[in-house]
C-alpha positions in Angstrom: 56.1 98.9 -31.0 59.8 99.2 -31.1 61.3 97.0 -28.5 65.0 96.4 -27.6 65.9 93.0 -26.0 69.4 92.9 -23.9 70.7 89.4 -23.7 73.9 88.0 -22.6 72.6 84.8 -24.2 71.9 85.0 -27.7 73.1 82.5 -31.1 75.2 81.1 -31.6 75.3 79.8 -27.8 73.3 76.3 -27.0 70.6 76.3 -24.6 67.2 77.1 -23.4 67.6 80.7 -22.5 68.6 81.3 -26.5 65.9 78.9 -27.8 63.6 81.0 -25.5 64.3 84.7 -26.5 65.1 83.4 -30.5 61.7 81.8 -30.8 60.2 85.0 -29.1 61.7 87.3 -31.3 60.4 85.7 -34.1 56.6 85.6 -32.6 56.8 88.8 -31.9 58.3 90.4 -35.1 55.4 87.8 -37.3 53.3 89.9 -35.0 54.2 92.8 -36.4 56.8 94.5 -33.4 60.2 95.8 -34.6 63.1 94.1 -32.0 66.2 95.1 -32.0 68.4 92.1 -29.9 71.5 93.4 -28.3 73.6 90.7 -27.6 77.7 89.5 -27.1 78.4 88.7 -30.5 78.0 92.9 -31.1 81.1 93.4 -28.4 84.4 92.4 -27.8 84.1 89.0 -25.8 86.0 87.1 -23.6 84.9 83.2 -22.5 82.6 83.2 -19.7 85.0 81.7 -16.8 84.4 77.9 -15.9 81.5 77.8 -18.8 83.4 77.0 -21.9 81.0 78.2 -24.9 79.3 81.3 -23.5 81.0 84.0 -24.0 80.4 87.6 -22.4 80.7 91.1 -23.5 83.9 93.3 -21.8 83.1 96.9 -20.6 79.9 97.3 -23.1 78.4 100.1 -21.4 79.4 102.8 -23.4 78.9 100.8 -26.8 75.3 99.7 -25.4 74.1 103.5 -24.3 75.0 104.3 -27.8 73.0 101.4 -29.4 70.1 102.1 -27.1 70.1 106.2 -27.7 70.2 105.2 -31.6 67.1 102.8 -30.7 64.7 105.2 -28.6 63.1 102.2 -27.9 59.3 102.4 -26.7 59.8 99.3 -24.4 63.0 97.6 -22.7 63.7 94.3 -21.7 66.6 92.9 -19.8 66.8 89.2 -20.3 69.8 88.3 -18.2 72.0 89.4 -15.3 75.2 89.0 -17.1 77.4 92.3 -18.0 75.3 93.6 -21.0 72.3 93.1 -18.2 74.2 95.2 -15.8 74.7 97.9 -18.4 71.4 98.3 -19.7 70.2 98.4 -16.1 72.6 101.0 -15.5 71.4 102.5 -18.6 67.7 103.0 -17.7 68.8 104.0 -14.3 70.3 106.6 -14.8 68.2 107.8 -18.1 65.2 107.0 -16.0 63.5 104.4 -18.1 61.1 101.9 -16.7 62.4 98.6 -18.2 61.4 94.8 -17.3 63.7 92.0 -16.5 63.4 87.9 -16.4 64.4 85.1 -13.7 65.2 82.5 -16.4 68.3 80.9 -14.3 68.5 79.7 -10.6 72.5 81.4 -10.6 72.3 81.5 -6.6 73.0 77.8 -7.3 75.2 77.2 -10.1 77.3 79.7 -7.8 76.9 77.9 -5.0 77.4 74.5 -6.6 80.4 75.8 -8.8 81.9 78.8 -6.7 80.6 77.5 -2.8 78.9 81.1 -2.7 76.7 81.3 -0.3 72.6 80.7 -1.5 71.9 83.7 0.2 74.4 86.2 -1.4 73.6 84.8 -4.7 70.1 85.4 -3.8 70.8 88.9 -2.5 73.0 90.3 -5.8 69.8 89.0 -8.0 67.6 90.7 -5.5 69.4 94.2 -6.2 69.5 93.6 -9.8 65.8 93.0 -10.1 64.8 95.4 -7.2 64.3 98.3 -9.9 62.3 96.1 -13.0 58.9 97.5 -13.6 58.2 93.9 -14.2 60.9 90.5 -13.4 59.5 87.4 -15.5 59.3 84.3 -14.1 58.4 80.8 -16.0 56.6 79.0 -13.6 54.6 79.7 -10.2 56.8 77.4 -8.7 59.7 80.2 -9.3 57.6 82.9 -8.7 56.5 81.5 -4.9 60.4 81.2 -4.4 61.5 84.6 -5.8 58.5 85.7 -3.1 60.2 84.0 -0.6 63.5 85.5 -1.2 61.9 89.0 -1.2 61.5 89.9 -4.9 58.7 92.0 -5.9 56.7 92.6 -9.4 57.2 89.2 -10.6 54.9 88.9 -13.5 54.0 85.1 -15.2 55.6 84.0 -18.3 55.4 80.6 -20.2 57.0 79.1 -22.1 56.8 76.9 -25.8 57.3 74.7 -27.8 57.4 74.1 -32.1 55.5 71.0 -32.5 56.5 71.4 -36.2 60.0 70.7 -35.3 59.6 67.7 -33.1 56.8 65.7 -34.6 55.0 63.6 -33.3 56.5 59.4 -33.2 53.8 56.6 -32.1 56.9 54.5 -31.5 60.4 54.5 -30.8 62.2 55.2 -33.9 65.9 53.9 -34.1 68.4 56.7 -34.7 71.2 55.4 -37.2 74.5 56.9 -36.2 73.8 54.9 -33.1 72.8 51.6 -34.9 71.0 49.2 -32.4 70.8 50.3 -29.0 69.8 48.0 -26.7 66.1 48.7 -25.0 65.3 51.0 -23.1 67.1 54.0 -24.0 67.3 56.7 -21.6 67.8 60.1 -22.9 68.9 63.7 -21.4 69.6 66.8 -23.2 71.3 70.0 -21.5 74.1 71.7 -20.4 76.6 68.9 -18.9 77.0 71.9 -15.8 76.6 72.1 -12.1 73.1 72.6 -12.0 71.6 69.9 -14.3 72.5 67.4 -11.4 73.5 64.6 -14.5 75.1 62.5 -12.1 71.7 61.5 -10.8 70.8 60.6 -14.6 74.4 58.8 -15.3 73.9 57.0 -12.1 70.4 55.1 -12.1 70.6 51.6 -12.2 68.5 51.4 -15.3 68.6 48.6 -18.0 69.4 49.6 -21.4 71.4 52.4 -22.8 71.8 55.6 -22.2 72.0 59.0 -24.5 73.9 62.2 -23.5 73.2 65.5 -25.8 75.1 68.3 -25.0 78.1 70.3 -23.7 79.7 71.8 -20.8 81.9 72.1 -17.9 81.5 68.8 -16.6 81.8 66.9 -20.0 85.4 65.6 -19.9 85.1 64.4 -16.5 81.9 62.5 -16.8 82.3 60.8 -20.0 86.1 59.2 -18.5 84.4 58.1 -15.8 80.8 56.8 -17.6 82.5 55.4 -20.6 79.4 53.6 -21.5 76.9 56.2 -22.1 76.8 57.5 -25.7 77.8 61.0 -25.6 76.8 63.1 -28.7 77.7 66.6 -28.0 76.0 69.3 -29.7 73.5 68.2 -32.5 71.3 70.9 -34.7 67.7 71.1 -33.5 66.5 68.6 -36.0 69.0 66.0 -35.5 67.9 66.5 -32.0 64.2 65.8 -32.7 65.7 62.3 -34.2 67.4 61.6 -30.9 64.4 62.3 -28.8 62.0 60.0 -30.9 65.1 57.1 -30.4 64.1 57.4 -27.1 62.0 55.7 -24.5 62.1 57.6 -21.3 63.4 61.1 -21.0 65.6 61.9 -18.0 65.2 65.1 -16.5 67.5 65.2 -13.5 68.1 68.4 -12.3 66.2 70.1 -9.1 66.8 73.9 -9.7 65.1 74.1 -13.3 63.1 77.3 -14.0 61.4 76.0 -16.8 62.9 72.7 -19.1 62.4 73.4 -22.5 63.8 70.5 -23.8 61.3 68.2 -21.4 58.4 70.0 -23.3 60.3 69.2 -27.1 60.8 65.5 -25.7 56.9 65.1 -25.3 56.6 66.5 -28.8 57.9 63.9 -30.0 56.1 61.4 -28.1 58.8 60.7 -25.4 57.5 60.4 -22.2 59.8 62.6 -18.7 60.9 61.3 -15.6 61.7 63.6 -13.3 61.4 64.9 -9.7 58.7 67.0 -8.6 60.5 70.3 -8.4 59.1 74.0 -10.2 59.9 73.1 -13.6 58.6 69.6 -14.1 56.0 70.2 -12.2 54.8 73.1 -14.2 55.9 70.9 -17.0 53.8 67.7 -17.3 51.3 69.3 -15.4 48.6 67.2 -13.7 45.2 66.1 -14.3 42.6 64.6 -11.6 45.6 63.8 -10.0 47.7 62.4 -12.4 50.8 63.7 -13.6 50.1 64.0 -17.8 53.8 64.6 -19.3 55.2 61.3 -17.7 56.2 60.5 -14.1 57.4 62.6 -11.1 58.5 61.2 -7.9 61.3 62.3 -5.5 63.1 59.0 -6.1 64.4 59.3 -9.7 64.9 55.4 -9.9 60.8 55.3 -9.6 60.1 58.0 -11.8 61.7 56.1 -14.5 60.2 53.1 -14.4 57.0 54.6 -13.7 57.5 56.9 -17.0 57.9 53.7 -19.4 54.1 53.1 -19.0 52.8 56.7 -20.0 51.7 56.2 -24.1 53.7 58.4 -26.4 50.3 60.4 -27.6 49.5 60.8 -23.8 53.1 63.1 -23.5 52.3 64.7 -26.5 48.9 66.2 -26.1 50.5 67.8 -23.2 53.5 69.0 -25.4 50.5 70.6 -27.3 48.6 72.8 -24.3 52.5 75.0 -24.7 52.9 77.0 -27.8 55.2 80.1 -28.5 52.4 81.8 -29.9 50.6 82.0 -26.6 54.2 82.6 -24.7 54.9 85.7 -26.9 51.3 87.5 -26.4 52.2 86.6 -22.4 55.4 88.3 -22.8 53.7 91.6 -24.7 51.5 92.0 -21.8 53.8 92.6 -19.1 55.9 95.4 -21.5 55.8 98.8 -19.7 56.6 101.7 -21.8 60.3 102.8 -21.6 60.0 106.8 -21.2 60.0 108.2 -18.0 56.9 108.1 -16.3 57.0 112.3 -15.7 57.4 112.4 -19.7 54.6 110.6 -20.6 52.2 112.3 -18.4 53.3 115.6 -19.2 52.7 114.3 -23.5 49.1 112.6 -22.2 48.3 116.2 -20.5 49.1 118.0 -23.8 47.4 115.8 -25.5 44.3 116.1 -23.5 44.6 119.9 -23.4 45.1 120.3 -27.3 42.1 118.0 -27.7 39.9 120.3 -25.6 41.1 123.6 -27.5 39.9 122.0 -30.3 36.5 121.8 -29.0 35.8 125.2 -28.3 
């Protein structure tokens, strides 16, 4: 199958969206799928405002058709409501194409933590841009009970994964030497330093120790004058990464509006037990056994989680790592393809087909 994916987050950006979709195109091109990625770096760009880092493609609409008619792809997928989400939408619209899309940010927030937009505008705009998908993606039924509630329709499961290769498994804490000796415990988050990863609720817990910061964003130069303490480390490839994680003993997930949390599931990978509150993602997440939460700890006071997360054993956080793989995620995300060509189209080929077949019977 021949399958175009339109992203407004794609390489060399830093965060889960891009893991997501480049460890799906991989699965499904080893599964023998042509995918041809459209994406910003193929446009002229400018930065995304307030979001140093991302930057998004200027009038591609015209650039895009052109890609797509080149294409004839058998199957579209829309993977974000940025500008080269718009166009494609527009695209399909007016070609029309069925096409699918995926929820794989809460925006309505970030806009109205960042911007003070209104939860249900932000809501509404997503609303309209999804209204039209054969099939809207969602990464959790937490997600996909609030989309419901908010009045989207055809949303359509879709996990997520993780490469247990990358982020072995550690029986214990392993020190990570750029930091030398940190005192114990260390507390750990990894993200987007942005509105929506509530890190304040992370940099403010009144936890012994030390605590580790890996990533960028808006918020970065603010928070590190004003936590001067925490060790900041910025961007750090994925396997340097997989060294910080096993450095750790607790892994802080603050935020409440998280869709999915990849980096919560490479943490348990490695053996490092979550703390978090028991919102869509985490819960989804660590999941729960007879009752008991299997990834680490979940409890509407972060301060409890944490301590409560110290006492899950590192193999316990890593079996559940291990029931997420992207294997599994990209057969998920095959399934809920619709073919591209209008629908009038392919019924008027199926009835040719049928008729030729029967002319050859008599």
């Amino acid at each position: 199958m021949k399958i175009a994916l339109v992203t407004d987050a794609w390489e060399p950006q830093v965060n889960g969206v891009v893991t997501t979709l480049v460890e799906l195109v991989r699965e499904v091109r080893a599964a023998g799928h042509e995918v041809e990625v459209i994406h910003p770096g193929q446009f002229r760009t400018r930065p995304c405002p307030g979001y140093a880092g991302i930057d998004l493609a200027v009038r591609p609409r015209k650039v895009l058709a052109q890609r797509l008619d080149a294409l004839a792809p058998q199957a579209i997928h829309i993977a974000t409501e940025g500008p080269l989400g718009w166009a494609a939408r527009a695209y399909c619209l007016k070609r029309g194409l069925a096409f699918t899309t995926a929820f794989h940010t809460r925006f309505p927030e970030i806009l109205q933590a960042a911007l003070h937009v209104p939860l249900s505008w932000g809501y509404a705009l997503f609303r309209h841009f999804h209204r039209p998908s054969s099939g809207v993606l969602v990464p959790t039924q937490g997600v996909l009970r609030l989309l419901q509630q908010r009045g989207f329709r055809n949303l359509k499961p879709w996990t997520h994964g993780v490469d247990l290769g990358l982020f072995p498994h550690q029986d214990e804490v392993r020190p990570y030497a750029p930091l030398g000796r940190l005192a114990r415990p260390v507390s750990l988050f990894v993200g987007r330093i942005s509105y929506e990863k509530n890190i304040e609720a992370f940099l403010q817990l009144d936890a012994p120790g030390s605590k580790i910061v890996c990533g960028v964003g808006p918020l970065e130069a603010a928070l590190k004058e004003r936590y001067p303490r925490v060790h900041w480390l910025g961007i750090l490839p994925r396997a340097e990464l997989a060294k910080v994680y096993a450095a750790a003993d607790v892994f802080v997930m603050p935020s409440r509006a998280e869709t999915f949390g990849l980096v919560m599931l490479e943490a348990m990978a490695c053996g490092t037990p979550v703390a978090a509150y028991p919102v869509d993602g985490p819960l989804e997440v660590l999941g729960q056994h007879e009752g008991r939460v299997q990834g680490g700890a979940l409890d509407a006071d972060l301060q409890q989680a944490w301590y409560r997360a110290q006492a899950v054993p590192r193999e316990a956080a890593r079996q559940r790592a291990m029931a997420f793989s992207w294997e599994q995620a990209s057969r998920q995300f095959l399934a809920q393809l619709v073919p591209a060509r209008p629908a009038r189209e392919a019924a008027g080929e199926r009835l040719h087909e049928t008729v030729t077949s029967l002319s050859s019977k008599l």
